[in-house]
PDB file of N, CA, C and O in Angstrom:
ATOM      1  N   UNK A   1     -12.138  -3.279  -9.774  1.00  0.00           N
ATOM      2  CA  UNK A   1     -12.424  -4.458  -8.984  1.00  0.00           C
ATOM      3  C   UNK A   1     -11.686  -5.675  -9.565  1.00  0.00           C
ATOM      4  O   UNK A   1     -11.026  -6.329  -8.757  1.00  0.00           O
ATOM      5  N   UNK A   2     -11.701  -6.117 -10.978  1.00  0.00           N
ATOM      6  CA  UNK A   2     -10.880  -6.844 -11.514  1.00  0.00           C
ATOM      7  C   UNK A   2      -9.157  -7.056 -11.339  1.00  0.00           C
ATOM      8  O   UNK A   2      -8.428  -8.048 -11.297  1.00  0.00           O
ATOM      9  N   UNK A   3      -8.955  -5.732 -11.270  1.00  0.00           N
ATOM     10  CA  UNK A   3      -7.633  -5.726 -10.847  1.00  0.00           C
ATOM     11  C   UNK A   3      -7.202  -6.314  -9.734  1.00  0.00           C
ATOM     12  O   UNK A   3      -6.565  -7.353  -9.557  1.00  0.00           O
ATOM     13  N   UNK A   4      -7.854  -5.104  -8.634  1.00  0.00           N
ATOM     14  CA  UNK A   4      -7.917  -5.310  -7.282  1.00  0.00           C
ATOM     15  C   UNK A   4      -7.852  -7.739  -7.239  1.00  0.00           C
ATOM     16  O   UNK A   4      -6.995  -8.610  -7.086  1.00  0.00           O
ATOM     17  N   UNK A   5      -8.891  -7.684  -7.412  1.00  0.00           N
ATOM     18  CA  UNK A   5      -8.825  -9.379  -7.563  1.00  0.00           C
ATOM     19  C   UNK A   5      -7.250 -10.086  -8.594  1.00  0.00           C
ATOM     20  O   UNK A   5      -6.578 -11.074  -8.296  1.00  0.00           O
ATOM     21  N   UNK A   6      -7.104  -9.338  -9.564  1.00  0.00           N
ATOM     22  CA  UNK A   6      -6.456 -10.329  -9.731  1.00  0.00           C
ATOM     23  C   UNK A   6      -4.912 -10.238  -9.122  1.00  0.00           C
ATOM     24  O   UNK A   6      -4.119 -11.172  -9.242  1.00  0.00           O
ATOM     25  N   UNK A   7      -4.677  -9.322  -8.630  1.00  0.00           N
ATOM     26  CA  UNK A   7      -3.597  -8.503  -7.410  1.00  0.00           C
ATOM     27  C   UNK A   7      -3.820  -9.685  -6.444  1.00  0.00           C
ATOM     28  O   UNK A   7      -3.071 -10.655  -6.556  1.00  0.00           O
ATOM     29  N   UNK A   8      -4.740  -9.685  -5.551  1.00  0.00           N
ATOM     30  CA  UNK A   8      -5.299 -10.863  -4.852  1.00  0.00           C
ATOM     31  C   UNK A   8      -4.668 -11.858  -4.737  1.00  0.00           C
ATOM     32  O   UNK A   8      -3.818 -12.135  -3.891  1.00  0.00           O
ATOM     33  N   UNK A   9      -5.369 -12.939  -6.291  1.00  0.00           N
ATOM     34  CA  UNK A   9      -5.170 -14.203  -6.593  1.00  0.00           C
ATOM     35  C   UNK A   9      -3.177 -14.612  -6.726  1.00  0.00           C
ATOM     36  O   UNK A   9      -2.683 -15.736  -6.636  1.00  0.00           O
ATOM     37  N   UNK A  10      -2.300 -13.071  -6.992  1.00  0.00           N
ATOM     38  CA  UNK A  10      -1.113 -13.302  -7.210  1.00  0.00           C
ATOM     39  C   UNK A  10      -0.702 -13.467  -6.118  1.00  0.00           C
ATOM     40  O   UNK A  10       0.513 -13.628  -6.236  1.00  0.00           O
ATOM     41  N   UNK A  11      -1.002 -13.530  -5.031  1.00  0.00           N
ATOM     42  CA  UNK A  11      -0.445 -13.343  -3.672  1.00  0.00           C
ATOM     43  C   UNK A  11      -1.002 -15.201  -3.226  1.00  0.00           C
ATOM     44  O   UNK A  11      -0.460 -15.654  -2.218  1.00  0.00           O
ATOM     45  N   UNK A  12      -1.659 -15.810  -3.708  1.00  0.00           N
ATOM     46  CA  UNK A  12      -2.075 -16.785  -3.795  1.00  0.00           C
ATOM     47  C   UNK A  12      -1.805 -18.003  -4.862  1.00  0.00           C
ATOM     48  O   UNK A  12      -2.141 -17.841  -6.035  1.00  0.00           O
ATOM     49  N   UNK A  13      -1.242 -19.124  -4.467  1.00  0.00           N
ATOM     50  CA  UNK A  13      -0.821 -19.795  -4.860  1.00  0.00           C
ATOM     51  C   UNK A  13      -1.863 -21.022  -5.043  1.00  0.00           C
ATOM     52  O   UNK A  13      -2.229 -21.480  -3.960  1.00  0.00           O
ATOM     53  N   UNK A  14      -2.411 -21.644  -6.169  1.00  0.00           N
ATOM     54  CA  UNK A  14      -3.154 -22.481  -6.312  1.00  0.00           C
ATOM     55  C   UNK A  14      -2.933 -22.573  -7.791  1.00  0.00           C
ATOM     56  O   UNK A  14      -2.346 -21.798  -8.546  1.00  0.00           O
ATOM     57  N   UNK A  15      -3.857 -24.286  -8.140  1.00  0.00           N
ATOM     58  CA  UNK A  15      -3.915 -24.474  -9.639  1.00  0.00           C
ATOM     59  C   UNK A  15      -4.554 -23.767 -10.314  1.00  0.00           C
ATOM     60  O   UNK A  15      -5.720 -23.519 -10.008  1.00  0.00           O
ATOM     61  N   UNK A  16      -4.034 -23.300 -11.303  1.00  0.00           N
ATOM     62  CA  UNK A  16      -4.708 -22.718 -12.026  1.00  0.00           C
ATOM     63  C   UNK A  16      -5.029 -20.793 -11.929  1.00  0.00           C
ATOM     64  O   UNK A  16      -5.689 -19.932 -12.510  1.00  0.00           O
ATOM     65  N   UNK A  17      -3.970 -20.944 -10.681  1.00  0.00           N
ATOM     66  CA  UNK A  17      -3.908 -19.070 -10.460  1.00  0.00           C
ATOM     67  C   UNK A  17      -3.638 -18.105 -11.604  1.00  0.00           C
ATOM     68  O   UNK A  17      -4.358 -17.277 -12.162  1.00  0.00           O
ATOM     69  N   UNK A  18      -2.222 -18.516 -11.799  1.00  0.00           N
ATOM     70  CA  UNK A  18      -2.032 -17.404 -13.520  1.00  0.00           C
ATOM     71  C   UNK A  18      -2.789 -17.308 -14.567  1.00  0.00           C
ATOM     72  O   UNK A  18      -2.488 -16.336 -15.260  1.00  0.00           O
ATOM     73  N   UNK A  19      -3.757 -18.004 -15.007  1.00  0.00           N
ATOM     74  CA  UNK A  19      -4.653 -18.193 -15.602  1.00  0.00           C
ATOM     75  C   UNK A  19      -5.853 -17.576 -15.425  1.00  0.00           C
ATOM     76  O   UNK A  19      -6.443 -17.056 -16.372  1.00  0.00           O
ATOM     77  N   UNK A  20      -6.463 -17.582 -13.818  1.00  0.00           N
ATOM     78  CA  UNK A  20      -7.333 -16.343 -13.471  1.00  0.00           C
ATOM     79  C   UNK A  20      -6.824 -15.377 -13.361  1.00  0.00           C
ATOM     80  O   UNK A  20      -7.512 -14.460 -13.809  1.00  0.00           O
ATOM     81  N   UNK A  21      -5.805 -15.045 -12.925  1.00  0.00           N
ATOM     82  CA  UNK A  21      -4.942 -13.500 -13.270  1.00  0.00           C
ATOM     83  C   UNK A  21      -4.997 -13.006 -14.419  1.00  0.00           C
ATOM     84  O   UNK A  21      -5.200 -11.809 -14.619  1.00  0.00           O
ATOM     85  N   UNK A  22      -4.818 -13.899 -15.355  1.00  0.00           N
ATOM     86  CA  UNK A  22      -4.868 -13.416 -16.674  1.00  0.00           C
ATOM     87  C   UNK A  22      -5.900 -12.734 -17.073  1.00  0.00           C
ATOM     88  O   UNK A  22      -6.035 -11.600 -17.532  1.00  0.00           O
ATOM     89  N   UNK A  23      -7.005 -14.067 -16.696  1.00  0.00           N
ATOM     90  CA  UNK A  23      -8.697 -13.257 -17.480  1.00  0.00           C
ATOM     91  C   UNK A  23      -8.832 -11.915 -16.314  1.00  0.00           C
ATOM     92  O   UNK A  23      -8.932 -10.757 -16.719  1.00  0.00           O
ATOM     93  N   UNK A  24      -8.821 -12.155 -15.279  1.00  0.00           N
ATOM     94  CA  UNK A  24      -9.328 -10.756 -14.735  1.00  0.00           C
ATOM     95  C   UNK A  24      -8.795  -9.637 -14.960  1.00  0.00           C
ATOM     96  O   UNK A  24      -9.374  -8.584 -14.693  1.00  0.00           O
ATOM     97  N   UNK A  25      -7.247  -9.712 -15.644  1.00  0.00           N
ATOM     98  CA  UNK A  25      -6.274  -8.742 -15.632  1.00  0.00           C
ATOM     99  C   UNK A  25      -6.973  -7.978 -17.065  1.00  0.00           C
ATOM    100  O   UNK A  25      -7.101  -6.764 -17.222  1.00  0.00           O
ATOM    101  N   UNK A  26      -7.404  -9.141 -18.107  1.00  0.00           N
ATOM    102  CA  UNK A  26      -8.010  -8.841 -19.303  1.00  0.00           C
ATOM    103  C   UNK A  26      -9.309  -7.912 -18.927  1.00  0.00           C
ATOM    104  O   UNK A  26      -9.368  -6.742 -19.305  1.00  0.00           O
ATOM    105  N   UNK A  27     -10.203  -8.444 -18.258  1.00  0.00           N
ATOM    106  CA  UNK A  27     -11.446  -7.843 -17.685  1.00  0.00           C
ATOM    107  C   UNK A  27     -10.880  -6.735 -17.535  1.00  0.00           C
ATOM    108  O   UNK A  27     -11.081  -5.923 -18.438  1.00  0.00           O
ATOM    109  N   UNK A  28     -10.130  -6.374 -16.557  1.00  0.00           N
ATOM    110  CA  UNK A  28     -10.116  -5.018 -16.185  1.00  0.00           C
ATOM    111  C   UNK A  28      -9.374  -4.707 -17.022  1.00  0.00           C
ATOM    112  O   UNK A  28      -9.142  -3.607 -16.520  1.00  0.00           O
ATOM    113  N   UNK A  29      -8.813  -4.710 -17.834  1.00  0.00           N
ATOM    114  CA  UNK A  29      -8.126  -3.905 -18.965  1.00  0.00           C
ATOM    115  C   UNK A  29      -9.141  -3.500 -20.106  1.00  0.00           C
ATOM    116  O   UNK A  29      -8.666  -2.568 -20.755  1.00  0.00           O
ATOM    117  N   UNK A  30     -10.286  -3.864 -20.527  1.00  0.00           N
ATOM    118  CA  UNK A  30     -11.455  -4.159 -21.534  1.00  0.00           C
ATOM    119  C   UNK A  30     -12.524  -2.499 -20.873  1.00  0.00           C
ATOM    120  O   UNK A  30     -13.206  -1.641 -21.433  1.00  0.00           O
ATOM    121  N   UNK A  31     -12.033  -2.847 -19.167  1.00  0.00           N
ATOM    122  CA  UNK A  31     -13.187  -1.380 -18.621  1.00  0.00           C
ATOM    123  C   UNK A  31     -12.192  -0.437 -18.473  1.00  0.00           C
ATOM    124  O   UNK A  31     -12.490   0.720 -18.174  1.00  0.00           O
ATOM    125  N   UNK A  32     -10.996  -0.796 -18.653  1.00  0.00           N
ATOM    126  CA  UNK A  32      -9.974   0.915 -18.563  1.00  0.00           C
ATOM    127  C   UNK A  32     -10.083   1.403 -19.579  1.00  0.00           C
ATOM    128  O   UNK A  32     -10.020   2.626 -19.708  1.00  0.00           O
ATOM    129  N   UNK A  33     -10.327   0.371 -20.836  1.00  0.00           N
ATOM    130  CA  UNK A  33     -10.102   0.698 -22.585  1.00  0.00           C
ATOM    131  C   UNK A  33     -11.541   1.514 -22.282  1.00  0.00           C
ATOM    132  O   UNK A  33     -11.466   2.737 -22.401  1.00  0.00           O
ATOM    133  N   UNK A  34     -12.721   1.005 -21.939  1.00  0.00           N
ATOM    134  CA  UNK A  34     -13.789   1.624 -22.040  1.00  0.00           C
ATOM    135  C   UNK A  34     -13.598   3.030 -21.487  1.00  0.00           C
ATOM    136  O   UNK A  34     -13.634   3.996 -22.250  1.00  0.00           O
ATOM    137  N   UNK A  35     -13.374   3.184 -20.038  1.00  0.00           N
ATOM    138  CA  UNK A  35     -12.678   4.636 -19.231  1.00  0.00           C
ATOM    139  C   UNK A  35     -11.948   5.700 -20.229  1.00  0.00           C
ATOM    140  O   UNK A  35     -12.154   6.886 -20.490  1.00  0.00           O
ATOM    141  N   UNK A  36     -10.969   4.698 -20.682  1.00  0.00           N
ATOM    142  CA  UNK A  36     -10.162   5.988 -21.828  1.00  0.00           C
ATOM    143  C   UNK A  36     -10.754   6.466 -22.915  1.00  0.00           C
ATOM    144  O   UNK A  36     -10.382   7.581 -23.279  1.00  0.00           O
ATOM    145  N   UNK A  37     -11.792   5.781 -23.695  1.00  0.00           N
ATOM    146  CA  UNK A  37     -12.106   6.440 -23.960  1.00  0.00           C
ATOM    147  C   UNK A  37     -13.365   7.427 -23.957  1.00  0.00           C
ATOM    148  O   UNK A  37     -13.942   7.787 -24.982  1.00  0.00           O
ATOM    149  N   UNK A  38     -13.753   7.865 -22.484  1.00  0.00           N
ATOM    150  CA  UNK A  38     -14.692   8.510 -22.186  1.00  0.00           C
ATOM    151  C   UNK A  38     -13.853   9.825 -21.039  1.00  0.00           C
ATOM    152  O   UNK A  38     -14.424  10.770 -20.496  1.00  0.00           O
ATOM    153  N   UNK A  39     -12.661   9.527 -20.967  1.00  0.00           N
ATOM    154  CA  UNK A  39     -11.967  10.476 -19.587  1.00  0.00           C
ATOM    155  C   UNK A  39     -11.952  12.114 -20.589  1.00  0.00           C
ATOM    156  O   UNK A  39     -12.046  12.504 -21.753  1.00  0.00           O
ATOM    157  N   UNK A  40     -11.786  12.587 -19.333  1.00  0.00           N
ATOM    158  CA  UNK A  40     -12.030  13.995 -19.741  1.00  0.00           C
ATOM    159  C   UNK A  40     -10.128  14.391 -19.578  1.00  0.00           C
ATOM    160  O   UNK A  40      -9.139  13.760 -19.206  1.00  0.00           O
ATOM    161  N   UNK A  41     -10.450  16.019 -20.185  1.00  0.00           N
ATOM    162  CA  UNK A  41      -8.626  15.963 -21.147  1.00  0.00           C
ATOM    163  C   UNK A  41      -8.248  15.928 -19.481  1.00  0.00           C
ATOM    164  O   UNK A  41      -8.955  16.320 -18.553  1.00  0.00           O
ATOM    165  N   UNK A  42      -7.011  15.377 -19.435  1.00  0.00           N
ATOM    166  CA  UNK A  42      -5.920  15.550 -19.203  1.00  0.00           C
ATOM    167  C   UNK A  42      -5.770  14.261 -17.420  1.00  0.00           C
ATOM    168  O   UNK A  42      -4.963  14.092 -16.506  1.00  0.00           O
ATOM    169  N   UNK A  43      -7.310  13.615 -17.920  1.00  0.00           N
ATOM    170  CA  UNK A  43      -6.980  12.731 -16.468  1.00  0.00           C
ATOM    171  C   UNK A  43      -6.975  11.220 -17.416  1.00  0.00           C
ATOM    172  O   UNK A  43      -7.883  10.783 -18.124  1.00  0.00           O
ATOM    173  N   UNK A  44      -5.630  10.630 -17.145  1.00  0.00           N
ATOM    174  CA  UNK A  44      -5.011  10.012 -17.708  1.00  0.00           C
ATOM    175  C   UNK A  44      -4.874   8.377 -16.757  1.00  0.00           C
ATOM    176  O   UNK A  44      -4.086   7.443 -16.905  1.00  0.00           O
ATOM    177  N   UNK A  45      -5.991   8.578 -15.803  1.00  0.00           N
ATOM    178  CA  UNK A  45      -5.775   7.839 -15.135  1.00  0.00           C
ATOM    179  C   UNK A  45      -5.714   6.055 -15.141  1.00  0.00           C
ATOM    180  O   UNK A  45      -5.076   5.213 -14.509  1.00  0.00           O
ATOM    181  N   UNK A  46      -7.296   6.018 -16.792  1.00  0.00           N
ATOM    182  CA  UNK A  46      -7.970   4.978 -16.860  1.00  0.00           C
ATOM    183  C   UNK A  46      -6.361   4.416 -17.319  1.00  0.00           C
ATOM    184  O   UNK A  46      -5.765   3.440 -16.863  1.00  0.00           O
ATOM    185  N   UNK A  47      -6.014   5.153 -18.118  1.00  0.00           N
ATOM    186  CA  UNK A  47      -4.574   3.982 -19.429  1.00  0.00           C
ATOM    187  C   UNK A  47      -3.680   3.826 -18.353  1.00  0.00           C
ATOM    188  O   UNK A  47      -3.102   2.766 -18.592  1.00  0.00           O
ATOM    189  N   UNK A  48      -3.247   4.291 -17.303  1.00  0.00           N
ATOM    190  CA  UNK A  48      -2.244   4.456 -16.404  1.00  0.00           C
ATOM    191  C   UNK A  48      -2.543   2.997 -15.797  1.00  0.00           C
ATOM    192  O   UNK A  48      -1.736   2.074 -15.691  1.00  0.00           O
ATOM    193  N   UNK A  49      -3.568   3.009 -15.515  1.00  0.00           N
ATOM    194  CA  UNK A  49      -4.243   1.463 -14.717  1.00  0.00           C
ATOM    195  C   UNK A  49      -4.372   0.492 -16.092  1.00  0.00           C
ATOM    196  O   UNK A  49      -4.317  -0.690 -15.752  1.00  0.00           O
ATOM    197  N   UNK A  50      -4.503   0.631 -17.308  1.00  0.00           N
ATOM    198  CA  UNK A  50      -4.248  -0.374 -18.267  1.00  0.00           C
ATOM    199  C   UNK A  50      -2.830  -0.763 -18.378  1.00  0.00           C
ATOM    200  O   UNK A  50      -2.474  -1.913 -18.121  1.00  0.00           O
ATOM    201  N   UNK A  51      -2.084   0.075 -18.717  1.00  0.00           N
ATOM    202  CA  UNK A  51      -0.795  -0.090 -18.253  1.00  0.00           C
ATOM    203  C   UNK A  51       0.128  -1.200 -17.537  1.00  0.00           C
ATOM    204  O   UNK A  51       0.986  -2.002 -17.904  1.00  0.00           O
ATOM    205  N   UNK A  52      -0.723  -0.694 -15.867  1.00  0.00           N
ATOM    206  CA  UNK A  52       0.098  -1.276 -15.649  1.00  0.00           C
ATOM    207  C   UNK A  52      -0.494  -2.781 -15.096  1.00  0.00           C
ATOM    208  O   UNK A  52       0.109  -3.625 -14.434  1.00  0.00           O
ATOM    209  N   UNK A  53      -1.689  -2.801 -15.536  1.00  0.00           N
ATOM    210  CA  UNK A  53      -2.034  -4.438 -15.790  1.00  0.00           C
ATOM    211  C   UNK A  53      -1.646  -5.356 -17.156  1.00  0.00           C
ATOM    212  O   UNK A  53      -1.493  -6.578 -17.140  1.00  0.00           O
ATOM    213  N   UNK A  54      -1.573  -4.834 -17.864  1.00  0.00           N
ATOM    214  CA  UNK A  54      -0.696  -4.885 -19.019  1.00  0.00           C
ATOM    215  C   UNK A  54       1.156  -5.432 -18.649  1.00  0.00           C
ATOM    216  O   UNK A  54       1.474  -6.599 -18.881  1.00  0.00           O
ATOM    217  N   UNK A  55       2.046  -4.567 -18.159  1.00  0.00           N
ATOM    218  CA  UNK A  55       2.814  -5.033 -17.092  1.00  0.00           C
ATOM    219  C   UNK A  55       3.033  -6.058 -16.900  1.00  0.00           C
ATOM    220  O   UNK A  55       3.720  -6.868 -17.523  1.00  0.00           O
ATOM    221  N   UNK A  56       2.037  -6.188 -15.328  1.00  0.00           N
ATOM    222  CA  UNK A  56       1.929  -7.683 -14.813  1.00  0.00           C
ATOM    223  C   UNK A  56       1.980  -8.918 -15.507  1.00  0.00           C
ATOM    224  O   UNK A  56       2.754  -9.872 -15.426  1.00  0.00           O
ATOM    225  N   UNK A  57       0.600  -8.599 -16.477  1.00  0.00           N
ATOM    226  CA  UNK A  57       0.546  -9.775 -17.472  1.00  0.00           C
ATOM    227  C   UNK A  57       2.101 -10.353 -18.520  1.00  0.00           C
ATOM    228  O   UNK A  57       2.316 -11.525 -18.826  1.00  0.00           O
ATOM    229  N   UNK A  58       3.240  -8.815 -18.995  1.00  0.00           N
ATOM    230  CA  UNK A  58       4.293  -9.618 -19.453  1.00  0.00           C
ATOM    231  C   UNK A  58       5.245 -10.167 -18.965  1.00  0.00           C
ATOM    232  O   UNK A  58       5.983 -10.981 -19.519  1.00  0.00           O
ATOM    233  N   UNK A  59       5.362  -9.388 -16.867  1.00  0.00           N
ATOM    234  CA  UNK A  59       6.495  -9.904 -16.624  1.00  0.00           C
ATOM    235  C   UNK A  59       5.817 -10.678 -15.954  1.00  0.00           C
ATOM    236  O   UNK A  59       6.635 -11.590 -16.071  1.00  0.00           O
ATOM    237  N   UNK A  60       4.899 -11.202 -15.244  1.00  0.00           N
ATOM    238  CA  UNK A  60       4.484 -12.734 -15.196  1.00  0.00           C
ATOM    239  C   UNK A  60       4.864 -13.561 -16.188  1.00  0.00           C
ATOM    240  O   UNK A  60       5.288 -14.659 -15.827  1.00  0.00           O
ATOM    241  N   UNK A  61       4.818 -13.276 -17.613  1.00  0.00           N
ATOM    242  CA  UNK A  61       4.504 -14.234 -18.639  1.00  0.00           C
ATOM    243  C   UNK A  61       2.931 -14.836 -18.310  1.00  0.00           C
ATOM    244  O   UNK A  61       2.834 -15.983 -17.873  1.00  0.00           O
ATOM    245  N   UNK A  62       2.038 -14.233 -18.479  1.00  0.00           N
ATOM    246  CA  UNK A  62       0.780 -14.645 -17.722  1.00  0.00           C
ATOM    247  C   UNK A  62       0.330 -14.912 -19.208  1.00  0.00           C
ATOM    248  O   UNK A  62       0.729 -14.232 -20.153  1.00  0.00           O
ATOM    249  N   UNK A  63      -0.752 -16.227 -19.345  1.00  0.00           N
ATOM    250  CA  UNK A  63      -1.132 -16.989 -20.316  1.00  0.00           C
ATOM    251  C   UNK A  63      -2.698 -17.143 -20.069  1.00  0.00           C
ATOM    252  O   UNK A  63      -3.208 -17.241 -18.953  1.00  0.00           O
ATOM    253  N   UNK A  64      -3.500 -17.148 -21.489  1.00  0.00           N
ATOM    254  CA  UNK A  64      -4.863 -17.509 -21.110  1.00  0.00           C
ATOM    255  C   UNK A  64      -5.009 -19.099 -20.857  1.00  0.00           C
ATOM    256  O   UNK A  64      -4.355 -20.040 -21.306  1.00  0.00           O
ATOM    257  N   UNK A  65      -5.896 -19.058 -20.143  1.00  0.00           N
ATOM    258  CA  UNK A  65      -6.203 -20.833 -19.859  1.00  0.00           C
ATOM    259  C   UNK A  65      -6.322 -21.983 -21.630  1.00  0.00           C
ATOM    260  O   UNK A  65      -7.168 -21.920 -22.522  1.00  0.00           O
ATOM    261  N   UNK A  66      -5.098 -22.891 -21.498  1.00  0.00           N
ATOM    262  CA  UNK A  66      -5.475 -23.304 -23.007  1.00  0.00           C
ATOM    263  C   UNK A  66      -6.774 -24.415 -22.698  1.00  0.00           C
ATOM    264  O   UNK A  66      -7.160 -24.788 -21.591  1.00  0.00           O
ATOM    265  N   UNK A  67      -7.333 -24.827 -24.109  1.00  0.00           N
ATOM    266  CA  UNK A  67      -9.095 -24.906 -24.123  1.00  0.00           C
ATOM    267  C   UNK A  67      -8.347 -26.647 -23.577  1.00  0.00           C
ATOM    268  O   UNK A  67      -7.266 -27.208 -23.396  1.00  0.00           O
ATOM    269  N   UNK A  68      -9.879 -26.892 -23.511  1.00  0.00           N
ATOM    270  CA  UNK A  68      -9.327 -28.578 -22.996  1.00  0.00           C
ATOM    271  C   UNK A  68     -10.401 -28.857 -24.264  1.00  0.00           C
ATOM    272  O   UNK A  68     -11.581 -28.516 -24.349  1.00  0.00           O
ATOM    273  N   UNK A  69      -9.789 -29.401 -24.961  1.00  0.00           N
ATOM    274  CA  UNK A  69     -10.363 -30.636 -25.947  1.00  0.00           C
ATOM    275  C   UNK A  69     -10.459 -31.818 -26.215  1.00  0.00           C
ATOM    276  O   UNK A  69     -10.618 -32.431 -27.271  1.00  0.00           O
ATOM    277  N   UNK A  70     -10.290 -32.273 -24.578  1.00  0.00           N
ATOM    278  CA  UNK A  70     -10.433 -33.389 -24.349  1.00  0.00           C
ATOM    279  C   UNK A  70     -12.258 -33.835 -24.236  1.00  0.00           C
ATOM    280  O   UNK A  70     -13.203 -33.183 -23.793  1.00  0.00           O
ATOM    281  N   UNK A  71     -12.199 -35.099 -24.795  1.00  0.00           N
ATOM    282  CA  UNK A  71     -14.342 -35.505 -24.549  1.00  0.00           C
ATOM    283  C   UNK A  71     -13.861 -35.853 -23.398  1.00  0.00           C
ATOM    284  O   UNK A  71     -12.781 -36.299 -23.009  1.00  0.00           O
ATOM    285  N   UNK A  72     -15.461 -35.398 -22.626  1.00  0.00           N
ATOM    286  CA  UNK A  72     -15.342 -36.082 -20.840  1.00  0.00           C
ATOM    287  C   UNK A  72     -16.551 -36.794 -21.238  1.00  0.00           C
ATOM    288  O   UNK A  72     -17.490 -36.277 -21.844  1.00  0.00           O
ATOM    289  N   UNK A  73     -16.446 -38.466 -20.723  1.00  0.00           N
ATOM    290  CA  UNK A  73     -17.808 -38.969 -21.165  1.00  0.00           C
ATOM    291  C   UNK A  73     -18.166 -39.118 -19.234  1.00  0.00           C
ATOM    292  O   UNK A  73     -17.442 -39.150 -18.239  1.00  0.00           O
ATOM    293  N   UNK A  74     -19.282 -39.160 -19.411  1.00  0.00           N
ATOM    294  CA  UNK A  74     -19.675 -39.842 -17.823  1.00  0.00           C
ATOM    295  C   UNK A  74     -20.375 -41.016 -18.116  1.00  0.00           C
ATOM    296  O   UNK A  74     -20.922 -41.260 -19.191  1.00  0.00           O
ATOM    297  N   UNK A  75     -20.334 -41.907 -16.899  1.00  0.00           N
ATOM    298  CA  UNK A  75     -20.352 -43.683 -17.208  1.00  0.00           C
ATOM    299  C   UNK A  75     -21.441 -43.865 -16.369  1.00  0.00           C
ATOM    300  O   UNK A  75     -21.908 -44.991 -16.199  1.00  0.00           O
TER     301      UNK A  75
END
């Protein structure tokens, strides 16, 4: 589902898109890691889908959101 979404959001252009691509691409890479290591021999499917979200993320150059450390005061 993570994937699926962040597949989505690339087809979509807004602030701050590559950045949710990123985390969801991470998300779903965190439950393929989990998949692999529970798949039975020879279905290779979960790493195949880590892969190739893995991929995306280098030839995007896809980046996590940097932190804002900026103070927000309200007035």
């Amino acid at each position: 589902v993570y994937e699926r979404e962040a597949k989505a959001r690339l087809q979509r252009r807004y602030p701050g898109a590559d950045h949710d691509v990123y985390d969801l691409l991470h998300d779903a890479m965190d439950w393929f890691q989990r998949a692999d290591d529970l798949h039975p021999v020879g279905n290779e499917d979960a790493r195949l889908r880590w892969n190739t979200c893995a991929r995306i993320v280098m030839e995007r150059n896809l980046k996590p959101r940097p932190e804002d450390n900026m103070e927000h005061h309200l007035e």
